[in-house]
DSSP file (Angstrom, degrees, kcal/mol; ACC not computed):
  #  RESIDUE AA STRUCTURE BP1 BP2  ACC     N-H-->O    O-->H-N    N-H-->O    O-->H-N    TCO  KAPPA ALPHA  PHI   PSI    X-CA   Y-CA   Z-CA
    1    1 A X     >        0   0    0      0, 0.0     4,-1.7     0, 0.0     5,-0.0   0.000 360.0 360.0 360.0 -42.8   -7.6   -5.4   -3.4
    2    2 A X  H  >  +     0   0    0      2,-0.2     4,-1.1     1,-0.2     5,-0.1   0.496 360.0  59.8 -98.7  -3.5   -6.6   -5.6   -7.2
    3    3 A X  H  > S+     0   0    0      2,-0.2     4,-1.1     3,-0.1    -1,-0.2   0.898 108.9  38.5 -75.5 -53.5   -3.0   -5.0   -6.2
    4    4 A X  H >> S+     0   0    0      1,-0.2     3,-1.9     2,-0.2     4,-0.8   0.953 117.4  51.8 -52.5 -70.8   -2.9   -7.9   -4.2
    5    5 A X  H >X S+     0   0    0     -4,-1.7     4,-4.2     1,-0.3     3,-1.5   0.787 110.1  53.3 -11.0 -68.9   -5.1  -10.0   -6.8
    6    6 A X  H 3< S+     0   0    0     -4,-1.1    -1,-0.3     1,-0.3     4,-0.2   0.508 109.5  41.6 -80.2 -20.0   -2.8   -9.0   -9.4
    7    7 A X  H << S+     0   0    0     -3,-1.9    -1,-0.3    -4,-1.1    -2,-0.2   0.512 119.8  43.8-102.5 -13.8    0.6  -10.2   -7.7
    8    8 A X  H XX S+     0   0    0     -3,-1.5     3,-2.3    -4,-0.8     4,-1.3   0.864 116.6  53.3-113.7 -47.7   -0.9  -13.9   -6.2
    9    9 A X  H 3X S+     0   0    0     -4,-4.2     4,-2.2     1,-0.3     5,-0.3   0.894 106.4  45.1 -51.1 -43.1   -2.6  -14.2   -9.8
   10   10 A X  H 34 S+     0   0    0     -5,-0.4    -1,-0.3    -4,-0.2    -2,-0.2   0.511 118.6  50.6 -89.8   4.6    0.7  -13.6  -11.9
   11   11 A X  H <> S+     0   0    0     -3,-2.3     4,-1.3     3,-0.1    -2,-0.2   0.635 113.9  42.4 -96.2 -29.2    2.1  -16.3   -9.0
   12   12 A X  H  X S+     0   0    0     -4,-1.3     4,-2.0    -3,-0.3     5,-0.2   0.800 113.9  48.0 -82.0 -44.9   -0.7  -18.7   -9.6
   13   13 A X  H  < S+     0   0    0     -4,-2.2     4,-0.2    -5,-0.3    -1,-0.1   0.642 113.7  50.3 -79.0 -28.4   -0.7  -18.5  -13.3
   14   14 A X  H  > S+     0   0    0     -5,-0.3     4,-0.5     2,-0.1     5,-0.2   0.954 106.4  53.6 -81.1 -57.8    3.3  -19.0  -13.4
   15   15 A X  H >< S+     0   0    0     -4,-1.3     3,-2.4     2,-0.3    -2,-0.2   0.848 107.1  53.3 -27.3 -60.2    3.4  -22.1  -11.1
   16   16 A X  T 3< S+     0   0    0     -4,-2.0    -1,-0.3     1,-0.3    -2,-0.1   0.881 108.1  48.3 -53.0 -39.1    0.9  -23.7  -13.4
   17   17 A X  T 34 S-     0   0    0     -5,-0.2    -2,-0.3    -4,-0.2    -1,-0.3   0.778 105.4-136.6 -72.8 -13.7    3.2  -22.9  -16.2
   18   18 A X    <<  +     0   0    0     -3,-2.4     2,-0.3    -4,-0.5    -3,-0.2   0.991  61.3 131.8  42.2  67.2    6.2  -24.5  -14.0
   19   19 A X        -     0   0    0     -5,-0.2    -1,-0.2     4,-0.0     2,-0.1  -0.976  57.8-126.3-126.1 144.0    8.4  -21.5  -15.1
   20   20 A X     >  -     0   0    0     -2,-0.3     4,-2.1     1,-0.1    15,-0.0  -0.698  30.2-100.8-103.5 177.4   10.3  -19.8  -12.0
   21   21 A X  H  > S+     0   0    0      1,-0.2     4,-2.7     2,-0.2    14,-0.4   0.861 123.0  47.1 -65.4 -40.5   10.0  -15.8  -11.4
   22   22 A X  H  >>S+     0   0    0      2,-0.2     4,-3.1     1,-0.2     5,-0.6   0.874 108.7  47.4 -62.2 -40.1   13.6  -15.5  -13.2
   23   23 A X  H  >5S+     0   0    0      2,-0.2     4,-2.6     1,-0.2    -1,-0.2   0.974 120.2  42.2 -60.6 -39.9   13.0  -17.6  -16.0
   24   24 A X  H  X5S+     0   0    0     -4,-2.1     4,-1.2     2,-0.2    -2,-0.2   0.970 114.6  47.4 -58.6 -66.5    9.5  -15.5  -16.5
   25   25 A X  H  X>S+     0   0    0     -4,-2.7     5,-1.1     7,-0.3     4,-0.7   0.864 116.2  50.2 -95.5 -45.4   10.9  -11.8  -15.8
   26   26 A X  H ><5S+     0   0    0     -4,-3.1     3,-4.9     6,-0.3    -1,-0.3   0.998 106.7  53.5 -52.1 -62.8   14.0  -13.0  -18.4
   27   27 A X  H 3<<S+     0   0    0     -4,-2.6    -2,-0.3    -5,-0.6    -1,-0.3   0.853 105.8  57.5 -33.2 -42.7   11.4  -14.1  -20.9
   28   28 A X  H 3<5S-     0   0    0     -4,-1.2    -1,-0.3     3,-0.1    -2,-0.2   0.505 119.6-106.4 -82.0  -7.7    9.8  -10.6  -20.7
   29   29 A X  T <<5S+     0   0    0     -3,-4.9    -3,-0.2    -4,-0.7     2,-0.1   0.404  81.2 121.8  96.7 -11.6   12.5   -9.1  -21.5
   30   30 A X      < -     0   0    0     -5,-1.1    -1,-0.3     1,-0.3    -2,-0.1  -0.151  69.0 -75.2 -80.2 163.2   13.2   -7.8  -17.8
   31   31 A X    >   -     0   0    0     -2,-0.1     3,-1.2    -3,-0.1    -1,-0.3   0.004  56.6-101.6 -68.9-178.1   16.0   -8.0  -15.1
   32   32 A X  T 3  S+     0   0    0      1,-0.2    -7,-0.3    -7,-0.1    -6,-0.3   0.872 119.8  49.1 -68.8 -30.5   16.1  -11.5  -13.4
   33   33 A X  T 3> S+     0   0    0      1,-0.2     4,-1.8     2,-0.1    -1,-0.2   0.019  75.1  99.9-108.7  11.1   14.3  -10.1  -10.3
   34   34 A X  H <> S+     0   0    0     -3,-1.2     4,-2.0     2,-0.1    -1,-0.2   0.974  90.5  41.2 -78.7 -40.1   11.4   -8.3  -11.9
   35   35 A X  H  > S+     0   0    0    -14,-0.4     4,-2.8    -4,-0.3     3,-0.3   0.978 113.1  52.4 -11.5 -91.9    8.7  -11.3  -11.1
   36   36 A X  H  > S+     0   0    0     -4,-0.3     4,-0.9     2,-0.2     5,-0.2   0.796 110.6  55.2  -7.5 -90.6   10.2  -12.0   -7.6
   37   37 A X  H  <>S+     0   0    0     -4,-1.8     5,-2.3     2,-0.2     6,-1.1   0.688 114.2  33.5   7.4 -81.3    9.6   -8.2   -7.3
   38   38 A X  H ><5S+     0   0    0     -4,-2.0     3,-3.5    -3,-0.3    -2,-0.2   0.996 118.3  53.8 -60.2 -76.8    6.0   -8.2   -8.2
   39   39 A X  H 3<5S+     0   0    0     -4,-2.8    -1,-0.2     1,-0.3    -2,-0.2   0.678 107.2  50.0 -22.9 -35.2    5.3  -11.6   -6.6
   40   40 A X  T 3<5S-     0   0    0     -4,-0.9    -1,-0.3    -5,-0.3    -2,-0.2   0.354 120.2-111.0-119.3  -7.4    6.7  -10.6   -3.3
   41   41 A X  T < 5S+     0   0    0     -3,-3.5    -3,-0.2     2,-0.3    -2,-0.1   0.610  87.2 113.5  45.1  34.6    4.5   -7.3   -3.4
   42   42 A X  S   <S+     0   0    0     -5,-2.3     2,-0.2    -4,-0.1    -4,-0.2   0.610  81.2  11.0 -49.0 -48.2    7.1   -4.8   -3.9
   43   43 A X        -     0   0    0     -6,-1.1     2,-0.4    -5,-0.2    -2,-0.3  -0.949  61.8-146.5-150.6 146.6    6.2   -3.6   -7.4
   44   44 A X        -     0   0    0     -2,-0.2   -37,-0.1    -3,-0.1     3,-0.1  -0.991  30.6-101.3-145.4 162.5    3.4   -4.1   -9.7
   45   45 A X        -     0   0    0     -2,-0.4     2,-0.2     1,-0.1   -38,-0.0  -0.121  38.8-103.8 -82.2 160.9    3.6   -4.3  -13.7
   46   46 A X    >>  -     0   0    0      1,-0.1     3,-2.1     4,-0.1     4,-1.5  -0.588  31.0-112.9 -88.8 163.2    2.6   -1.3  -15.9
   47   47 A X  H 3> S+     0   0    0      1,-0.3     4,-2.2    -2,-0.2    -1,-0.1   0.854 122.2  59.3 -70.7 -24.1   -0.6   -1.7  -17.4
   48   48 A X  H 3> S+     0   0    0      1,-0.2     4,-1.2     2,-0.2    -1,-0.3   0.869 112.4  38.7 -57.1 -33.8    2.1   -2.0  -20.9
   49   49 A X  H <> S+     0   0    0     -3,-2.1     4,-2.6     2,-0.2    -1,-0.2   0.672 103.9  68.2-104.6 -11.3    3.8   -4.9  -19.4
   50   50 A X  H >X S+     0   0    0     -4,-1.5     3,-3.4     1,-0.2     4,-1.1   0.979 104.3  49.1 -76.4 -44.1    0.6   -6.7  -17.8
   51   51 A X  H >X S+     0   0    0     -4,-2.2     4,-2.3     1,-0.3     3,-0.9   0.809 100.4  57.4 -36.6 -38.4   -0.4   -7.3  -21.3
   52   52 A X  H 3< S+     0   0    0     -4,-1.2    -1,-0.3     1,-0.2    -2,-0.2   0.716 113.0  46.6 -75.9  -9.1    2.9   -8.6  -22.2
   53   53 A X  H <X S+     0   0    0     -3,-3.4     4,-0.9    -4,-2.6    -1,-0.2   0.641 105.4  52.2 -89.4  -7.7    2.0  -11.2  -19.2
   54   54 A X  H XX S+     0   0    0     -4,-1.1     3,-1.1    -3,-0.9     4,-1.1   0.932 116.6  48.6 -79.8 -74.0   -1.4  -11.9  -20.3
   55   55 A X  H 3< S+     0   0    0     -4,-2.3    -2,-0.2     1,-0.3    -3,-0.1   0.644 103.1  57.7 -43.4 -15.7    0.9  -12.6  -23.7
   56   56 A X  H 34 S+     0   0    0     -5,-0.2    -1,-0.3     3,-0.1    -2,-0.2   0.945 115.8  36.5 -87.8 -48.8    3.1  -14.5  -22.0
   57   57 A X  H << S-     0   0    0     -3,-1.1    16,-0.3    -4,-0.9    -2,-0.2   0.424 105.0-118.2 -19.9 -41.1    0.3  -16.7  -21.0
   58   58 A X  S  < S+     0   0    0     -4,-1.1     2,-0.2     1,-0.2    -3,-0.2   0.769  70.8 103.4  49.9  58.2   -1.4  -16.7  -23.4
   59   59 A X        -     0   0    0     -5,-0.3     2,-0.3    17,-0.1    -1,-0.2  -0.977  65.1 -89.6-153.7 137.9   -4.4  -15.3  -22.3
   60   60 A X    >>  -     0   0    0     -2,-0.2     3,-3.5     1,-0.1     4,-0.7  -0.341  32.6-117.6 -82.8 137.4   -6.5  -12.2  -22.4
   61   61 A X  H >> S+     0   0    0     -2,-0.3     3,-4.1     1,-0.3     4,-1.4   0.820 117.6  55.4 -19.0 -51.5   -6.4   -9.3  -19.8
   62   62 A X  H 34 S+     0   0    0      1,-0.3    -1,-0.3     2,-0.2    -2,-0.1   0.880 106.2  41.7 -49.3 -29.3   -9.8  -10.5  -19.3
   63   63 A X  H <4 S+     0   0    0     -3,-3.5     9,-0.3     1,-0.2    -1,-0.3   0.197 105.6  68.7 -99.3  18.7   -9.3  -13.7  -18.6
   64   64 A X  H << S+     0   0    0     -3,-4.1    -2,-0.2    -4,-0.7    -1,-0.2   0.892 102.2  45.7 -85.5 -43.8   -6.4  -12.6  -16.5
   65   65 A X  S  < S+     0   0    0     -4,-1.4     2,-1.3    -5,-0.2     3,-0.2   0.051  79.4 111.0 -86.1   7.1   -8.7  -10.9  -13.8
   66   66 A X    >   -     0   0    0      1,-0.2     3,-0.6     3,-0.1     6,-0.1  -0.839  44.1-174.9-121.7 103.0  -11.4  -13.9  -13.5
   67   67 A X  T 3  S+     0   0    0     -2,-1.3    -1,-0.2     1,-0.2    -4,-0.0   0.782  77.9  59.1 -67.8 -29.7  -10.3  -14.5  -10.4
   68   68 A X  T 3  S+     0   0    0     -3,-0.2     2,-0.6     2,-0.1    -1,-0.2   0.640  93.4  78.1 -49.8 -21.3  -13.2  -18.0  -10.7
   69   69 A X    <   +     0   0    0     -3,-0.6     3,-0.5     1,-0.1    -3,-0.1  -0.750  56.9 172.6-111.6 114.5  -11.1  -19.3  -13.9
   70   70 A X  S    S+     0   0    0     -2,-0.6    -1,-0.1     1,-0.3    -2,-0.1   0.484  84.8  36.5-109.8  -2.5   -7.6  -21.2  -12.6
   71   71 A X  S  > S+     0   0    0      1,-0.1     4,-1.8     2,-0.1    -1,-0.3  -0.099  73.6 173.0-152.9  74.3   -6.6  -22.5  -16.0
   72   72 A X  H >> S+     0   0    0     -3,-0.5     4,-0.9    -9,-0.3     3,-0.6   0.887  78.4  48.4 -15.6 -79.4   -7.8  -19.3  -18.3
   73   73 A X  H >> S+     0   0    0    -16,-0.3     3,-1.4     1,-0.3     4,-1.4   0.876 105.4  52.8 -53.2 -62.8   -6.1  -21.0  -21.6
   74   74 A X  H 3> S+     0   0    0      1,-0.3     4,-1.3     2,-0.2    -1,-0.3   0.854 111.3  48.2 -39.0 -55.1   -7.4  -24.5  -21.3
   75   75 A X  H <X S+     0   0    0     -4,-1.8     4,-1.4    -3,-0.6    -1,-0.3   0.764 115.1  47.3 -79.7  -0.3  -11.0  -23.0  -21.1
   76   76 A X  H XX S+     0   0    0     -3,-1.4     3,-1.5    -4,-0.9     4,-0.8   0.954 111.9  46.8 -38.6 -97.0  -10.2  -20.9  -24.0
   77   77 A X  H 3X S+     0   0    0     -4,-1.4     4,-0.7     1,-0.2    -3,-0.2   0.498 114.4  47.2 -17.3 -35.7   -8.8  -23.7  -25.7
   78   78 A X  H 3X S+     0   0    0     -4,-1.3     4,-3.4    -5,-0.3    -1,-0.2   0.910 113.6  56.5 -74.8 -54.8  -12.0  -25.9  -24.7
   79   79 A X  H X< S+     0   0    0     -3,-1.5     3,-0.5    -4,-1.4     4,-0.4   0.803 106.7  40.1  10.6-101.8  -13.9  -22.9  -25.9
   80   80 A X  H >X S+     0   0    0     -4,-0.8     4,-1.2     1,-0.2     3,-0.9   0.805 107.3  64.5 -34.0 -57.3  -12.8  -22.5  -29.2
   81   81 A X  H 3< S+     0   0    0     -4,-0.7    -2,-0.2     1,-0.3    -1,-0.2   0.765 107.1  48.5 -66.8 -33.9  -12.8  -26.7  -29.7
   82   82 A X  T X< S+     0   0    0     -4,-3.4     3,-1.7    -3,-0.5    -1,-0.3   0.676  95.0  71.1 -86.3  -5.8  -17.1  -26.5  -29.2
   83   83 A X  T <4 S+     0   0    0     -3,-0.9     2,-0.5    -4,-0.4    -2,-0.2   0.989 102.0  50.8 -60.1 -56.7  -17.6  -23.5  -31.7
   84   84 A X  T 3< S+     0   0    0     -4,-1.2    -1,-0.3     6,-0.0    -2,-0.1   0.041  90.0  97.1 -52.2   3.8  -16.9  -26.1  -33.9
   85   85 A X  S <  S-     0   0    0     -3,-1.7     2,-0.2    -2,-0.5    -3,-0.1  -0.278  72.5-115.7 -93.3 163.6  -19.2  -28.7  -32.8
   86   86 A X     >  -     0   0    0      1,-0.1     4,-1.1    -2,-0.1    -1,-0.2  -0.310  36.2-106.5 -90.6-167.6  -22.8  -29.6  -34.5
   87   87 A X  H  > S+     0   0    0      2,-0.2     4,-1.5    -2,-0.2     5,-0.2   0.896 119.2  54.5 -77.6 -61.5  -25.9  -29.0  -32.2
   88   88 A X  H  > S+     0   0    0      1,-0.2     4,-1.4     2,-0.2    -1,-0.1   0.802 112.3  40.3 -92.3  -3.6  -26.5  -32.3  -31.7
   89   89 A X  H  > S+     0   0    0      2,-0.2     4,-2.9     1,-0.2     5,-0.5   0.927 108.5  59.5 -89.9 -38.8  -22.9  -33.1  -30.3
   90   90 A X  H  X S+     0   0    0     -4,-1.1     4,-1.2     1,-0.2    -2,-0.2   0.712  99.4  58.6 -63.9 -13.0  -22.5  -30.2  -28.4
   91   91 A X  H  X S+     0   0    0     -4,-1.5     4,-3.3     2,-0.1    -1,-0.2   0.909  97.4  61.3 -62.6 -42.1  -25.5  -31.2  -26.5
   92   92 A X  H  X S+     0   0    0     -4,-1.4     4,-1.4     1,-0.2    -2,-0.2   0.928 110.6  41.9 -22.2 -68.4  -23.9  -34.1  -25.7
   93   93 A X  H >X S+     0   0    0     -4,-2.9     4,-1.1     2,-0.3     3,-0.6   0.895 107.3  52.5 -42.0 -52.8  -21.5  -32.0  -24.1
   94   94 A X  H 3X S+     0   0    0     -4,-1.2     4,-3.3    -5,-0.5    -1,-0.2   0.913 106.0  54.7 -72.9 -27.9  -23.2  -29.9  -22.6
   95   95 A X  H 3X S+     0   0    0     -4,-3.3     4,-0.8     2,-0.2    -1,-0.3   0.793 113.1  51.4 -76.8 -14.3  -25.4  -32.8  -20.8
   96   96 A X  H << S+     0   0    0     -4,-1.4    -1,-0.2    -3,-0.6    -2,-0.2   0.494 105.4  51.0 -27.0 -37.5  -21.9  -34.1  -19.6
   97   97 A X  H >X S+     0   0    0     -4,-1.1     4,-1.7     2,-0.2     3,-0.5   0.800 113.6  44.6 -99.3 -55.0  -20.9  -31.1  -18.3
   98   98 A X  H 3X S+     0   0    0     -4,-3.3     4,-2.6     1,-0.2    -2,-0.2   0.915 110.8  51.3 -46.1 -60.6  -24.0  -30.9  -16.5
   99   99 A X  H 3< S+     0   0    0     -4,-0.8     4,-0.3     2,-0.3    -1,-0.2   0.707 113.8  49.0 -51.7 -36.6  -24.1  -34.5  -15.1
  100  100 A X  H <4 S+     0   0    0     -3,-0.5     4,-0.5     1,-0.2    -1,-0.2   0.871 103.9  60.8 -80.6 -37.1  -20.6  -33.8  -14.0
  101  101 A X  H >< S+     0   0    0     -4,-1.7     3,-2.4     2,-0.2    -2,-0.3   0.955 101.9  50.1  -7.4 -86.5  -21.8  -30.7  -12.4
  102  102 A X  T 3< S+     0   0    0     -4,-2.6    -1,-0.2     1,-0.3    -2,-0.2   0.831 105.8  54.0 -58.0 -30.1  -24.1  -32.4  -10.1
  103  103 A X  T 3  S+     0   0    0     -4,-0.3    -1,-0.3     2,-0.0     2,-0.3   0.543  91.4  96.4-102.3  -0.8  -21.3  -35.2   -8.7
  104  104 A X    <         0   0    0     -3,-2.4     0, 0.0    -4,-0.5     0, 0.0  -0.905 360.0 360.0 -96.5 158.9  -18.8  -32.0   -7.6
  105  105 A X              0   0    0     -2,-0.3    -1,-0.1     0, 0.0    -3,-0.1   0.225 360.0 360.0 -91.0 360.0  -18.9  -30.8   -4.0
């Protein structure tokens, strides 16, 4: 199960980046075909190199593996952008968030 996960996630997460498997597996420091590899369910990364793909991401293991979250960084990044809010704007938000809530299917 987490093999599988773990190969269509590090496909899902590249696509959104608009990077191809070569360009990725170069970046990493890897042959052209180590991506492909993985992707194609061949191979899967060592637990040393899935961090360096959570890093490549820029995101943490944890939020590699919530399979519910399809753009990890971006809710980071949103995250981060309400610590910094006061009370009474970040209600705001959060009654936005709600309201928007209610109108998806």
């Amino acid at each position: 199960m987490y093999e599988t996960f773990t190969q269509e996630r590090i496909t899902q997460l590249r696509m959104k980046k608009d990077v191809s498997a070569r360009e990725m597996s170069l970046s990493l420091g890897q042959n052209s075909s180590y991506i492909n590899h993985i992707e194609n369910k061949k191979a899967l990364p060592s637990l040393e190199m899935l961090f360096c793909i959570c890093d490549y991401f820029g995101i943490t293991p944890r939020e590699f593996f919530d399979e519910g979250n399809a753009a990890p960084r971006e809710l980071n990044d949103i995250i981060e952008d309400l610590k910094s809010l006061d009370a009474e704007t970040f209600g705001h938000v959060a009654a936005l968030v709600n309201a928007l809530k209610k109108k998806s299917p």
